[in-house]
C-alpha positions as CSV (number, residue, x, y, z in Angstrom):
1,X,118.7,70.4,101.6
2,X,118.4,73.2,98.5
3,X,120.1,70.3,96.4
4,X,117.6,67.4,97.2
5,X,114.6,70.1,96.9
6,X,115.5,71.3,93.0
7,X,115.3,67.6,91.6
8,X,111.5,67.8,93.9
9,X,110.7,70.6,92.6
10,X,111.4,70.4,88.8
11,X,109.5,66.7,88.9
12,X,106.5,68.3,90.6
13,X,106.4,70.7,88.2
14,X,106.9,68.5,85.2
15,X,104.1,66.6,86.5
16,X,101.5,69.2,86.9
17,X,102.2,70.8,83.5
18,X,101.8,67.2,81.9
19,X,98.3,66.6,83.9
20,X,97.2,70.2,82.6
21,X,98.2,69.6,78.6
22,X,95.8,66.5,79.2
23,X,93.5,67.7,81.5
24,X,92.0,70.8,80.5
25,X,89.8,71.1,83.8
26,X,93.2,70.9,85.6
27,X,95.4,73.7,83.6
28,X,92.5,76.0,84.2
29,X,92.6,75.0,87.6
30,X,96.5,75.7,87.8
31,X,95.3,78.9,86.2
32,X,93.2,79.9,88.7
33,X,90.4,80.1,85.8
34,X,88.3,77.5,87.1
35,X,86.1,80.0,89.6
36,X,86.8,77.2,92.3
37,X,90.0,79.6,93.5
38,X,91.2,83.3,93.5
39,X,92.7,84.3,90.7
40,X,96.2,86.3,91.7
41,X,95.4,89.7,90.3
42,X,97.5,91.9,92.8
43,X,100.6,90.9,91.1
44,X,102.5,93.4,88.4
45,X,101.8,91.5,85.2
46,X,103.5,93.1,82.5
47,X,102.3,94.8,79.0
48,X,102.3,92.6,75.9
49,X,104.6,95.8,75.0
50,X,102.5,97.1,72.0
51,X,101.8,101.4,72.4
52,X,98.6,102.0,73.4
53,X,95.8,104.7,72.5
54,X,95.0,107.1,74.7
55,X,92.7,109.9,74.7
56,X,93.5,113.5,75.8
57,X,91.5,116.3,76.9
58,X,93.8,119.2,77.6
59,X,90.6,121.3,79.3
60,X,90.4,124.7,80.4
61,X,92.6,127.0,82.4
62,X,95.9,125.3,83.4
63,X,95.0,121.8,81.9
64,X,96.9,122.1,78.6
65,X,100.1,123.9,80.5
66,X,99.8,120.0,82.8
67,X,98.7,117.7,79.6
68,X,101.6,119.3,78.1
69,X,103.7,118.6,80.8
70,X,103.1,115.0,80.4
71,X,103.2,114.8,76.9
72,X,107.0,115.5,77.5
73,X,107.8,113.5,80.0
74,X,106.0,110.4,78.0
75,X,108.1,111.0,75.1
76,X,111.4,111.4,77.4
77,X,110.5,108.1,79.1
78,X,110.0,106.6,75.8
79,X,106.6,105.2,77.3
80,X,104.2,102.7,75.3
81,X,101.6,105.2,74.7
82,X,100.4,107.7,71.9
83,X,98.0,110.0,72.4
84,X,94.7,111.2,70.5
85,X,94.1,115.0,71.4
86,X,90.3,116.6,71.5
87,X,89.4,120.2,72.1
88,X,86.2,120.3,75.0
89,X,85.7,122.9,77.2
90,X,83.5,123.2,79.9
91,X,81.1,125.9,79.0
92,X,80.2,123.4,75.9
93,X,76.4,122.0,76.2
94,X,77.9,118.3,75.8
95,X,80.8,116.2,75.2
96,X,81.1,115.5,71.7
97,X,80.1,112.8,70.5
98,X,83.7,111.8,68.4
99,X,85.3,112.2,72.2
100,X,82.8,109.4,73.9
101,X,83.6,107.5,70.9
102,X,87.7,108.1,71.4
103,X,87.4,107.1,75.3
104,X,85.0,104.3,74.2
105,X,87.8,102.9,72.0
106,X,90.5,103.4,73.6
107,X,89.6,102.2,77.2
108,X,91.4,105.1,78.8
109,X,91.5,109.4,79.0
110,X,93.9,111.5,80.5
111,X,92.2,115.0,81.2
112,X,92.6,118.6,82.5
113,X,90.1,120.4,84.4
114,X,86.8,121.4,83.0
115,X,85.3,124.7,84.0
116,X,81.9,123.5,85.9
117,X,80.0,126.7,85.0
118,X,78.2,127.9,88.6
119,X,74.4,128.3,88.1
120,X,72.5,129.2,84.5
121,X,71.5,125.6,83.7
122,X,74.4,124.5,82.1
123,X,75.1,120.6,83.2
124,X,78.9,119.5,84.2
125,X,80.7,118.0,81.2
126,X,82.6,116.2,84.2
127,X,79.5,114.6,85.3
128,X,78.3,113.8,81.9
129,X,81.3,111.9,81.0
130,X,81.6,109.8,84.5
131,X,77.6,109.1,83.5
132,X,78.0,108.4,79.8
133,X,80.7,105.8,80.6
134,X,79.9,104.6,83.6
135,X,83.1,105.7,85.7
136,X,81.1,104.3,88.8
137,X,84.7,104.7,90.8
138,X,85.9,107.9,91.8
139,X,89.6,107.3,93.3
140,X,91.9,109.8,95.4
141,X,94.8,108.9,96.5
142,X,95.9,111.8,99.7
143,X,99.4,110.8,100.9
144,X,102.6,112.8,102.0
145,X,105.4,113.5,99.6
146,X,109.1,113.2,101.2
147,X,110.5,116.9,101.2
148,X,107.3,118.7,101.5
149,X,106.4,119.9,105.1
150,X,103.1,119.3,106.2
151,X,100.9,119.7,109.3
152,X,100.1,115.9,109.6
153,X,102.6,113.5,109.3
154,X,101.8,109.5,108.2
155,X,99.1,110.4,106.1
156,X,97.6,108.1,103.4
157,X,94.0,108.1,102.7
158,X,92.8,106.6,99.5
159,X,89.3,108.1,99.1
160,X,86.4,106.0,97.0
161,X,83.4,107.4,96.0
162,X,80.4,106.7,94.2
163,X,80.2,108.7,90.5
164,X,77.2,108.2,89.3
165,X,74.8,109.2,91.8
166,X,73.6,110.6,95.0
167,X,72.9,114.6,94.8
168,X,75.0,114.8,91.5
169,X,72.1,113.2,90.1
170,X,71.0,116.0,88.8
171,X,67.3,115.4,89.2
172,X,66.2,119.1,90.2
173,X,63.2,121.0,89.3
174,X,61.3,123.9,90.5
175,X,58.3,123.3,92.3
176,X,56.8,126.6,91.9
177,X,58.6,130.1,92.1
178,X,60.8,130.5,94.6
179,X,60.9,126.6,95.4
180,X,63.5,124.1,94.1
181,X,63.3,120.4,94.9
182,X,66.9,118.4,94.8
183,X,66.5,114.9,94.6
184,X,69.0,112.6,96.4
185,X,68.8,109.1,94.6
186,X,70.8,106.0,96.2
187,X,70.4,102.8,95.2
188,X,71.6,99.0,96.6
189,X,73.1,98.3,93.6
190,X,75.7,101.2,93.3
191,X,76.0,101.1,97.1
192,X,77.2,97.5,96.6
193,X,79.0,98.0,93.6
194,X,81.4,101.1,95.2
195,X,81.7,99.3,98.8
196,X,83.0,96.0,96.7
197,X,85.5,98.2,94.7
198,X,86.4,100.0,98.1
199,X,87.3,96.3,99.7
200,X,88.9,94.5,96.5
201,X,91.0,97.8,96.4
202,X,92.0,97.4,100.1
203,X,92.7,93.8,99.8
204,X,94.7,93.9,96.3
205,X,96.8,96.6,97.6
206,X,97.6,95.5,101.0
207,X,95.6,98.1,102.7
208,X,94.0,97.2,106.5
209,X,91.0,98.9,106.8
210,X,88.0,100.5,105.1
211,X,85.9,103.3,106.5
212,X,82.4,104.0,105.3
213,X,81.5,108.3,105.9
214,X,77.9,108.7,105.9
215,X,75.0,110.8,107.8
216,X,72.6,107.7,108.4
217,X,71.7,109.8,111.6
218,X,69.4,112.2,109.5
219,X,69.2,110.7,106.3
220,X,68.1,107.3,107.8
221,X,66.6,105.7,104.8
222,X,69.2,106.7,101.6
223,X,72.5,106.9,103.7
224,X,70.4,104.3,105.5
225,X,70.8,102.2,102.5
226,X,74.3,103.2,102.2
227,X,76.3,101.8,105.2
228,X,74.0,98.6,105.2
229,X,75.4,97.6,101.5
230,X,78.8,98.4,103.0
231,X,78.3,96.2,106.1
232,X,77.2,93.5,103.6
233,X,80.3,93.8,102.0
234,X,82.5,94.3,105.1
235,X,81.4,90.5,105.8
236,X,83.0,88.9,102.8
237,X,86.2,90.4,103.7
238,X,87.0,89.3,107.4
239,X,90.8,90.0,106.6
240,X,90.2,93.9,106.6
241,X,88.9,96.1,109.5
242,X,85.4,98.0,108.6
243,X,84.1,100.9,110.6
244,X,82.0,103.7,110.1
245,X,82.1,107.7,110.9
246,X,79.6,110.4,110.5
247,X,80.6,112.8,107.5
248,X,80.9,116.0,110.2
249,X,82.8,114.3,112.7
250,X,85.1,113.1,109.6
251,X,86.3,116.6,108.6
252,X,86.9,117.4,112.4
253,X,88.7,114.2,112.2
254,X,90.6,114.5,109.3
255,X,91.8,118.1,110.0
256,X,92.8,116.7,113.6
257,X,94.0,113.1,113.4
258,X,94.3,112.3,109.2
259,X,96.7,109.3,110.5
260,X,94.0,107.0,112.0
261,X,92.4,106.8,108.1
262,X,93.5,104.3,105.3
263,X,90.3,103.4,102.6
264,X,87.5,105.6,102.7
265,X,84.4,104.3,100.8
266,X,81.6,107.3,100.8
267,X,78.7,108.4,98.5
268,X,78.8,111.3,96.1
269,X,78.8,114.4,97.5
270,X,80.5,113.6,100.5
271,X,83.7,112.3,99.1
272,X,84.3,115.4,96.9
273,X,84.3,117.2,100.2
274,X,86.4,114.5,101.8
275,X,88.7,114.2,99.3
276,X,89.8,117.8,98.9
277,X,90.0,118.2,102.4
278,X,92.5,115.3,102.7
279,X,94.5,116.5,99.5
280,X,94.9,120.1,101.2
281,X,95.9,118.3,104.9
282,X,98.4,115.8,102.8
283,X,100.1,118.7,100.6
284,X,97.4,120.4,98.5
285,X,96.0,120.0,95.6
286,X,98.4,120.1,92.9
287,X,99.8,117.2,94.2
288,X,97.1,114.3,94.5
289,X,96.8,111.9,91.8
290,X,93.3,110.5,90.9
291,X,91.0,108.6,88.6
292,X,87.6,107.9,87.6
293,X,87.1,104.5,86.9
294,X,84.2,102.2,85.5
295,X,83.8,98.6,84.3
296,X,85.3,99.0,81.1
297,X,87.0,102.7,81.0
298,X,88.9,105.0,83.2
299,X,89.5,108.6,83.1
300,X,92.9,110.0,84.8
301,X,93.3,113.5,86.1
302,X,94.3,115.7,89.0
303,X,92.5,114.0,92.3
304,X,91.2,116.7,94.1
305,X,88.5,119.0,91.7
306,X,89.2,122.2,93.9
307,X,92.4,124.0,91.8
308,X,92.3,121.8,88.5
309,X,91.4,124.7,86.4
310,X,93.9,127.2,88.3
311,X,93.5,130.7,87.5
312,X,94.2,133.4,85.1
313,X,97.2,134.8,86.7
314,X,99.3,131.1,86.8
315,X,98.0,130.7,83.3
316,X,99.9,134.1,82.2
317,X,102.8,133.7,84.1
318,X,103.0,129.0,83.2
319,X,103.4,128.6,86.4
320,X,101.0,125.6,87.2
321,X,101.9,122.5,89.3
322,X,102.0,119.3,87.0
323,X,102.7,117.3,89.6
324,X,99.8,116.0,90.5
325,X,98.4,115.0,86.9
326,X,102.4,113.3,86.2
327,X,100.9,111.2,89.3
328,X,98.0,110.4,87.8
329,X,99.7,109.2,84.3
330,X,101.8,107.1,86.1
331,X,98.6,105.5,87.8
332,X,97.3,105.4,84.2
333,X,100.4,103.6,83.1
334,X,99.9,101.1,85.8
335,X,96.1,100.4,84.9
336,X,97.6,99.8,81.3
337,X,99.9,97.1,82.7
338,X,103.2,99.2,81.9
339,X,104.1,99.2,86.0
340,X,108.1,99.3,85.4
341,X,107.6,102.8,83.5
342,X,104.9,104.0,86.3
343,X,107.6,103.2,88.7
344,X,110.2,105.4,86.6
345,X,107.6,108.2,86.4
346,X,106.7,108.2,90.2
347,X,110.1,108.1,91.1
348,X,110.9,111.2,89.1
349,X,108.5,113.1,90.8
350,X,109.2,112.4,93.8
351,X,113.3,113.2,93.9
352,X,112.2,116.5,92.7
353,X,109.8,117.1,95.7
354,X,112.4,116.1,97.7
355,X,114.6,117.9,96.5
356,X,113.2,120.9,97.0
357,X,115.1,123.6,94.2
358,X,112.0,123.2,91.6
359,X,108.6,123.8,93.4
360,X,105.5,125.6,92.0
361,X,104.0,128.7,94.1
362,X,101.3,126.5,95.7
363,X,104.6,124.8,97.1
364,X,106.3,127.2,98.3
365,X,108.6,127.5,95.6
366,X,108.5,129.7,92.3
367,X,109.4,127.9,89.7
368,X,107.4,127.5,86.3
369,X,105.7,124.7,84.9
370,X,108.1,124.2,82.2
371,X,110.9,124.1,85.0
372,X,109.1,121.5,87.1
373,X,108.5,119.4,83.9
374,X,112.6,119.7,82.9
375,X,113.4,118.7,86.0
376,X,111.4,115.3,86.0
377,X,112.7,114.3,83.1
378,X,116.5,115.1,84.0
379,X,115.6,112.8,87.3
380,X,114.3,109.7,84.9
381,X,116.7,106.4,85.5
């Protein structure tokens, strides 16, 4: 049978590529380029191989003892990427201009934590940057790591949210003294645009069902808006289970049973909450990989915001987890198209976990940052 099917196969194939050299319509067709059929984009495609550009913004607190930490590891791996380093800090007034530029150019950012100054009018450089470009995409991904005990086993939540809007709009003003006004500003479009990433995410990476988290029950007309772009969605997808929860009864839920969740698609303010909650159930903090990600940009660092500046006493003593930010380069290497050397990278990190003898404080261990990153790098294939 395998005999008779090679000479099939080989003339069949013969014959399509000689109808698509003289049928243009057709090789776009075979190409999946002719918007009459799905184009297969959830398959590894490789680099073309040339080094890529790629911004870095070391941050505050523990971010250049991390940045560092993959600075070395990239140059152990021999990976296809250079970096272009800017200083910002988080009590500046604004990103500077020469760094928008940078990320502009170069498509992609790696970055530390920025201090979000608490009250006193200054605006979050975070915020500024997922505005400026767009990173409409905010993506966590909370799973457990073999060799590190946890209270929940089974856990993998990939948590979406919207970036550019909802209460971290920003529209506040003070009505008169002694009165503030917040505004809360949802749109269809974003609501569409997020719950369409959240579903093309799902279906691209094999995942079975998206939840949306809102609290329709009281805010009726934004989060309103909300689940009814999501259930417009949900439709196009019939391959992929859609339900929804109420943001209260998903904490309870994700502190209780994290298992029963897989994509969560949420608005702003709710999926920072969500997120760091799943990190700390799935391992903590300096552990979760995540990105911000727009049309044509993304920014990679830690997932979960609570942590990613650390404090002064593991910035004295170098002892910050890179773990989770090594995570997030390799997802950055993967969004480049260099999957083999994401694959390296991940695997790395994760034979150290599991091996238990270098861990950070926050893991039980006490080992320093500079030990952590050694031992990566001794683990590379």
């Amino acid at each position: 049978m395998a005999r008779r099917s090679l000479p099939l196969l080989r003339n069949l194939l013969l014959r399509d590529s000689s109808a698509a050299s003289t049928h243009p319509a057709a090789a776009a067709s075979l190409l999946g380029l002719d918007g009459g059929r799905r184009s297969v984009t959830y398959m590894p495609r490789p680099g073309d191989g040339a080094p890529r550009p790629v911004t870095l913004i070391p941050g505050d607190g523990i971010g250049p003892l991390v940045t560092g930490a993959v600075r070395q590891v990239m140059e152990a791996m021999h990976a296809p990427v250079y970096f272009e380093t800017y200083e910002v800090h988080g009590d500046m007034t604004s990103v500077p201009a020469e760094v928008v530029e940078s990320i502009r150019r170069n498509k992609v950012c790696l970055k530390g934590g920025l201090i979000t100054p608490v009250g006193g009018g200054v605006s979050s450089l975070n915020v500024q940057l997922r505005k400026e470009l767009d990173l409409y995409a905010s993506l966590v991904n909370c799973f457990n790591l073999p060799g590190l005990p946890t209270r929940h086993e089974n856990v993998d939540i990939v948590v979406i949210r919207e970036n550019t809007e909802g209460e971290y709009s920003g529209l506040e003003h003070e009505v008169v003294p002694g009165v503030v006004e917040s505004l809360k500003v949802i749109t269809k479009f974003c609501s569409e645009r997020i719950a369409k990433y959240a579903f093309e995410y799902a279906y691209l990476n094999n995942r079975k069902k998206v939840t949306a988290v809102h609290k329709a029950n009281i805010m009726k007309l934004a989060d309103g808006l909300f689940l009814e772009s999501c259930r417009e969605v949900a439709t196009k997808y019939p391959g992929i289970k859609y339900n929804e929860i109420i943001v209260d009864n998903c904490c309870m839920q994700l502190v209780s049973k994290p298992e029963q969740f897989d994509v969560m698609v949420t608005p702003n303010l709710y999926g920072n909450l969500v997120a760091n909650t799943a990190a700390g159930i799935a391992g903590g903090t300096g552990v979760m990989p995540g990105g911000n990600v727009g049309q044509d940009h993304a920014v990679f660092e830690q997932g979960a915001s609570a942590g990613n500046v650390g404090n002064e006493k593991i910035v004295e003593q170098k002892k910050a987890n890179p773990v989770a930010l090594l995570l997030s380069s390799a997802m950055m290497l993967r969004h480049l198209q260099f999957p083999s050397f994401a694959d390296r990278l991940e695997t790395a990190v994760k034979r150290v976990i599991a091996e238990g003898k270098y861990r950070t404080k926050d893991l039980g261990g006490n080992s320093t940052t500079q030990e952590v990153t050694d031992a990566v790098i001794a683990k590379l294939d």
